[in-house]
DODRENKOL-955707 format. One record per residue (C-alpha): x, y, z; residue in three letters; residue number from 0. Coordinates in Angstrom, 3 decimals, padded with zeros to 6 digits, m for minus. Example, Ala and Ser with C-alpha at 12.3 -4.5 7.8 and 13.67 -1.06 7.14 Angstrom:
BEGIN
         x         y         z  res    n
   012.300  m004.500   007.800  ALA    0
   013.670  m001.060   007.140  SER    1
END
This chain:
BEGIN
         x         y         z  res    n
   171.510   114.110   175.590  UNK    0
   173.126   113.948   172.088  UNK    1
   176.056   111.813   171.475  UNK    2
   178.674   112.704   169.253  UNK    3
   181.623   111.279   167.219  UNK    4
   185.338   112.879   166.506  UNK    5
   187.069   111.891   163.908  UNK    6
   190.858   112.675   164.088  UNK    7
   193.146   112.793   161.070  UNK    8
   196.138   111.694   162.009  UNK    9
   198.500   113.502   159.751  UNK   10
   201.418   114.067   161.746  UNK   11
   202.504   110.870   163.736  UNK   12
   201.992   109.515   166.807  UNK   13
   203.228   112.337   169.075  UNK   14
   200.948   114.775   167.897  UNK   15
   197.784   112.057   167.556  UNK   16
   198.856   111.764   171.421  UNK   17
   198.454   115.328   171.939  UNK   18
   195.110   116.047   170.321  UNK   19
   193.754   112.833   172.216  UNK   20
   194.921   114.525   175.473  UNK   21
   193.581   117.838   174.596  UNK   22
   190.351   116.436   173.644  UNK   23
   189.710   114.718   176.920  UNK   24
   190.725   117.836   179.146  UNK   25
   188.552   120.543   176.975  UNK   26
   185.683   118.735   175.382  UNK   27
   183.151   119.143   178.554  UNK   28
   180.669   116.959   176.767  UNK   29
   180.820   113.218   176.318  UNK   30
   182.063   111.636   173.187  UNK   31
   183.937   108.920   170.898  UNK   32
   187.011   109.218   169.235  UNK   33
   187.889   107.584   166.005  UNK   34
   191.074   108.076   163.943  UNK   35
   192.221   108.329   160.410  UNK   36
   195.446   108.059   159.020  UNK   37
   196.504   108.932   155.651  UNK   38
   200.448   107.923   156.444  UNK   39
   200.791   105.274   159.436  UNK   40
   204.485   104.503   160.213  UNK   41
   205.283   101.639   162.651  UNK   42
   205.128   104.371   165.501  UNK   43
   201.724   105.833   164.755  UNK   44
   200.374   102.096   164.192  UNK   45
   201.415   100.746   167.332  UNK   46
   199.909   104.122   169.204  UNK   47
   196.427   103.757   167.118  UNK   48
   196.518   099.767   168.399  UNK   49
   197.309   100.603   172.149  UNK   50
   194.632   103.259   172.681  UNK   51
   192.329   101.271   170.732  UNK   52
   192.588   098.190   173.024  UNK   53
   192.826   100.901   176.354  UNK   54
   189.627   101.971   174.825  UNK   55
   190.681   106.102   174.127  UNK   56
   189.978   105.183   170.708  UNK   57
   186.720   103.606   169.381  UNK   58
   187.878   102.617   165.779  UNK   59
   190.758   103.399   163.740  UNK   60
   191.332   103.448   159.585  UNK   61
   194.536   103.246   157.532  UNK   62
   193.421   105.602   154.511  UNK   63
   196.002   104.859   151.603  UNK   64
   193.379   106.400   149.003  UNK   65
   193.521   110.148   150.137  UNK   66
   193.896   111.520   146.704  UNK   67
   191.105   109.391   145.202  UNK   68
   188.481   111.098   147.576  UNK   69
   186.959   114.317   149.103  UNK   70
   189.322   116.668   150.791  UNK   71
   187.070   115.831   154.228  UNK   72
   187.469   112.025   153.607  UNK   73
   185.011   111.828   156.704  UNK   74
   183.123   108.935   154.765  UNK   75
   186.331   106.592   155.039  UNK   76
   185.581   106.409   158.814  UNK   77
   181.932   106.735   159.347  UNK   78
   181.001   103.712   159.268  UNK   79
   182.666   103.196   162.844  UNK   80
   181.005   106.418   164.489  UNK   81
   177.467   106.333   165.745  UNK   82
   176.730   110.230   167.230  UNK   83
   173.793   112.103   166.774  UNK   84
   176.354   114.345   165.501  UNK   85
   179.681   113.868   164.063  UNK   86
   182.562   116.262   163.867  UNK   87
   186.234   116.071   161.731  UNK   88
   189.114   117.579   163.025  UNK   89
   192.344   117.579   162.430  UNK   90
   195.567   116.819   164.824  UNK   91
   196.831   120.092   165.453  UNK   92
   194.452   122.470   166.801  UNK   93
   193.937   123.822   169.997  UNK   94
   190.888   123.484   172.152  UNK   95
   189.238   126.349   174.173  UNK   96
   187.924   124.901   177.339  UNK   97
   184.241   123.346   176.895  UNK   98
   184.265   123.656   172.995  UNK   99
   182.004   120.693   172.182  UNK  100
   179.494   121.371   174.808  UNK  101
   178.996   125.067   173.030  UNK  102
   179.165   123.274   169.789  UNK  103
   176.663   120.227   170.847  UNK  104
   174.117   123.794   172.361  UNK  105
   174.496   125.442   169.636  UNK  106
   173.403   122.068   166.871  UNK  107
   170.374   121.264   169.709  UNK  108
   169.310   124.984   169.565  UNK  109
   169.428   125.659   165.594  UNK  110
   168.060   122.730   163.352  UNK  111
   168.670   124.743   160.745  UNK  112
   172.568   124.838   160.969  UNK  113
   173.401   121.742   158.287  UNK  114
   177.371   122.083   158.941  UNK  115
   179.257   124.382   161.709  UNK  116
   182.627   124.828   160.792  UNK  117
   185.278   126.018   163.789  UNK  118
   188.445   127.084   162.293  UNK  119
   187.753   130.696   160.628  UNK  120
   186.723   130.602   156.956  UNK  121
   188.440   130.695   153.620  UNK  122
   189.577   134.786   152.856  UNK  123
   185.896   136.506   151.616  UNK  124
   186.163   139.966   150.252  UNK  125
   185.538   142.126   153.291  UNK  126
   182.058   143.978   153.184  UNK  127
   182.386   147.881   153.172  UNK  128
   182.126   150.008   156.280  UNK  129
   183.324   149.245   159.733  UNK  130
   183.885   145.407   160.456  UNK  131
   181.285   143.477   162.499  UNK  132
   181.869   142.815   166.172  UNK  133
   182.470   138.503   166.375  UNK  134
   178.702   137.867   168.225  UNK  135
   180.259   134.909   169.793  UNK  136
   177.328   132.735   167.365  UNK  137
   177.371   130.610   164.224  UNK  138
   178.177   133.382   161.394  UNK  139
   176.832   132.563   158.671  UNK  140
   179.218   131.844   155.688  UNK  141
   179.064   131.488   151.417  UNK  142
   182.675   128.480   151.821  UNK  143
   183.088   126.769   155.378  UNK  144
   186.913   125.387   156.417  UNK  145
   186.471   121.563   156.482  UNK  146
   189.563   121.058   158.541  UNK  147
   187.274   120.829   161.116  UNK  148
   183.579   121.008   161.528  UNK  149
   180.366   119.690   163.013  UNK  150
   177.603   118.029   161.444  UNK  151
   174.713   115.969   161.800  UNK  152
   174.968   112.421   161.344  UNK  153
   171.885   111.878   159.404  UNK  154
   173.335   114.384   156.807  UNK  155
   176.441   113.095   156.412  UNK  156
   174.271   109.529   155.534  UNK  157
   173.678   111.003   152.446  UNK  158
   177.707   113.008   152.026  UNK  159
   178.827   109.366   152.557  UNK  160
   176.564   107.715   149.706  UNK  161
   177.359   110.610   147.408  UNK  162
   181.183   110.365   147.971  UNK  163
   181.199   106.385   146.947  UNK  164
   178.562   107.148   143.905  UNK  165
   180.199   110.737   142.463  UNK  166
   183.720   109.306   142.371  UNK  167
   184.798   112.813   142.597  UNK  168
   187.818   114.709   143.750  UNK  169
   186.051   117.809   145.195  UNK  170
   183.326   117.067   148.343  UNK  171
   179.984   118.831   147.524  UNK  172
   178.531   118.643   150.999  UNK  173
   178.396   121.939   151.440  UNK  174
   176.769   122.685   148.085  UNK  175
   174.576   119.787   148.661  UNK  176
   173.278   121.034   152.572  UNK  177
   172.035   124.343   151.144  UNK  178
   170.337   123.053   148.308  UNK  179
   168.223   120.664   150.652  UNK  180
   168.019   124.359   152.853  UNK  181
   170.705   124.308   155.657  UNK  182
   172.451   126.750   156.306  UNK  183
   176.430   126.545   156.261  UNK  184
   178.170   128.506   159.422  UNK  185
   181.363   129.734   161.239  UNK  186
   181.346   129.381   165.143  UNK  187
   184.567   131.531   166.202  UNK  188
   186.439   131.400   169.104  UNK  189
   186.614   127.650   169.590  UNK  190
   189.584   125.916   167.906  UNK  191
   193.061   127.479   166.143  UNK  192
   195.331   125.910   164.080  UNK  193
   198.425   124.860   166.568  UNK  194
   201.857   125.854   164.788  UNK  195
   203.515   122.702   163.459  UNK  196
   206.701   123.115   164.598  UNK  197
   204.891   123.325   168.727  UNK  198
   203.665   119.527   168.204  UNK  199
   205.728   117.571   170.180  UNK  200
   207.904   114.800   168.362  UNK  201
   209.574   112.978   171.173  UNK  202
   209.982   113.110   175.159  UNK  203
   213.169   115.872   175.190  UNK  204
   216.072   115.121   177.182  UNK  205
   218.639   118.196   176.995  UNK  206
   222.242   117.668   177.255  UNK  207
   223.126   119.319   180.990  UNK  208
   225.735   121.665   178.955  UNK  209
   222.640   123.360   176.613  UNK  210
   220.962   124.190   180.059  UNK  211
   219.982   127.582   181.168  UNK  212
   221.379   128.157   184.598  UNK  213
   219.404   128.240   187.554  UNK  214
   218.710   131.453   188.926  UNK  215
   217.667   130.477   193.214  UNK  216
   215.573   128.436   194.906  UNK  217
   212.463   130.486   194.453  UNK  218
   212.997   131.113   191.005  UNK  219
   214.226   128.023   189.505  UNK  220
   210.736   126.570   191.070  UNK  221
   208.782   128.688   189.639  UNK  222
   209.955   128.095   186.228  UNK  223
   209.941   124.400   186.630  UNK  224
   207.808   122.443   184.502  UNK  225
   206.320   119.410   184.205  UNK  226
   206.567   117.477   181.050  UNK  227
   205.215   113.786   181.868  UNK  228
   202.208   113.071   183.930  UNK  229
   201.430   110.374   186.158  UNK  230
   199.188   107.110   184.011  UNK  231
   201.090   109.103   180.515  UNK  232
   201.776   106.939   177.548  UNK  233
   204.972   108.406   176.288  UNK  234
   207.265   107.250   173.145  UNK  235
   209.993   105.655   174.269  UNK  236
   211.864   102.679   173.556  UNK  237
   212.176   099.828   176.226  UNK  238
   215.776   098.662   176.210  UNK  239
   214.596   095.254   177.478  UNK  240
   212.011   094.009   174.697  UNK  241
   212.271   097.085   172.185  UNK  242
   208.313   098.509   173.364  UNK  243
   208.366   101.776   171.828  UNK  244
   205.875   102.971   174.575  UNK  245
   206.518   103.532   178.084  UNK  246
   203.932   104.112   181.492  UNK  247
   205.129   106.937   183.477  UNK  248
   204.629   105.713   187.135  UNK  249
   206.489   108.619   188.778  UNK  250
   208.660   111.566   189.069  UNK  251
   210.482   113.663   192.191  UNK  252
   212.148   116.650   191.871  UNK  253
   216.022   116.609   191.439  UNK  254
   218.087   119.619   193.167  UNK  255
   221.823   120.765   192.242  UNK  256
   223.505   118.942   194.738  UNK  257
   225.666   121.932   195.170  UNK  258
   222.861   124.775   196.419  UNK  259
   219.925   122.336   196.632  UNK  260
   218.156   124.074   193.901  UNK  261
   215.233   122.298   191.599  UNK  262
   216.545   121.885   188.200  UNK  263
   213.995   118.540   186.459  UNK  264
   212.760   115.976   187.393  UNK  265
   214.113   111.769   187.964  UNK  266
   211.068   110.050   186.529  UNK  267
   210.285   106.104   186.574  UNK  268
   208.317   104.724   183.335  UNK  269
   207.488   100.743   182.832  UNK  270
   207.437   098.897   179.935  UNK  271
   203.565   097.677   179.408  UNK  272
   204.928   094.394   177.561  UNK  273
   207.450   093.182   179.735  UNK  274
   207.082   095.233   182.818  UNK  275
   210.500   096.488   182.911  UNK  276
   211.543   099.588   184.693  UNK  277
   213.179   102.413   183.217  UNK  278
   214.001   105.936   184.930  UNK  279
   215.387   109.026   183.047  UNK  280
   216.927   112.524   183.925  UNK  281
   214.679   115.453   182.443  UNK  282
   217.004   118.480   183.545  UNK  283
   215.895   122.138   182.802  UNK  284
   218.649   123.730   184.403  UNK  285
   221.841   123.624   185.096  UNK  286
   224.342   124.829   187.813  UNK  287
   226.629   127.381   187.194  UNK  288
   229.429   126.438   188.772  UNK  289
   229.286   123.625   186.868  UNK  290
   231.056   124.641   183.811  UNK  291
END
């Protein structure tokens, strides 16, 4: 079976780092390691990278202070800690279509020929005349790939990683460089889309019970009813005892309006990994309405 290697670039703090790593592990359906980059690491984002590192979500990490001096993919700063037959960069916020990498790790094995697959749809081309082709659901082949995030082969990037240290350029020539050796560059649609920037989540939200929607019954109010934490979650939060800024969730219940015994959140019980200490919080998503 091939083995593969993700690098993340962390680019937008810990909370959305968090999120990729989750999505990753529910959507991937094929084995892999995960090593992150970070461009801009503030105390937050550090002490995430250095918790899932030693919980072992994270194989390596590297503070990259040198973006500018580099190739927009900067995937040489952290290859040296992957090891994949094939390696792909991605970015922290995308979206993952269930089963991704196992079509993307297929489609590598089936086509030798494919030097770099690129996932995220291509830079504008003028559009060909006549009526537009039908998506086939296969690498497209493409003149430009997006290198926000991509697939390659590891022994390929061997020689993208020399060529980045010895050029000392600005712009990365992979691309150019794979078809002149005779791969092909592609687009594999239908896999990964950019997720909006203001949906990445930048801390737990706790609503004041006044900026509540009301709850509308029993049966609806429980249908609505999310939940935001799960059970074994790593959330930012600060512990009041010994200032941890990350907490354990160990469990939530339902709370009801104590007026019609309707759902409206959820009590939930985190503990402090450091010290141990116990914390529990309100996460309300409704309110009553005769409680104004």
């Amino acid at each position: 079976m091939s083995t593969v290697s993700i690098v993340v670039f962390a680019q937008h703090g810990a909370a959305a780092l968090r999120e990729t790593l989750f999505a990753l592990r529910e959507t991937a359906g094929h084995p892999y390691e995960a090593v992150a980059l970070a461009s801009e690491c503030d105390e937050q984002l550090a002490i995430y990278l250095n918790r899932e590192y030693f919980r072992g979500e994270l194989a390596g990490c590297v503070l990259d202070h040198a973006a500018g001096d580099h190739a927009p993919c900067r995937v040489d700063r952290a290859y040296h800690l992957t090891s994949g037959d094939y390696l792909v960069r991605l970015d922290d916020a995308l979206t993952f279509t269930s089963g991704w990498l196992a079509t993307v790790v297929r489609e590598l094995d089936a086509d030798p020929g494919i030097g770099w697959l690129s996932l995220l749809e291509p830079p504008v081309q003028p559009r060909p005349r006549g009526r537009p082709r039908k998506p086939s659901g296969r690498p497209e082949p493409v003149p430009h790939a997006d290198w926000r995030c991509y697939a390659t082969r590891r022994a390929l990037l061997t020689r993208h990683e020399r060529g980045c240290h010895e050029g000392g350029g600005v712009v990365c020539m992979v691309q150019e460089s794979l078809r002149r050796s005779g791969k092909r560059i592609a687009y594999l649609p239908g896999l990964v889309k950019p997720r909006p920037l203001d949906s990445v989540p930048v801390a737990p939200a706790v609503f004041a019970e006044d900026d509540l929607p009301v709850h509308e019954g029993a049966e609806g109010a429980m249908r609505r009813l999310r939940q935001p934490f799960e059970l074994g979650d790593a959330v930012l939060m600060t512990c009041m005892a010994c200032g941890g800024t990350e907490l354990e969730v160990l469990a939530g219940r339902i709370k009801f309006c104590t007026a019609h015994r309707v759902a409206i959140g959820h009590l939930y019980e985190f503990r402090c990994p450091q010290c141990f200490e116990l914390h529990y919080r309100d996460v309300l998503q409704f309110r009553c309405p005769d409680a104004s």
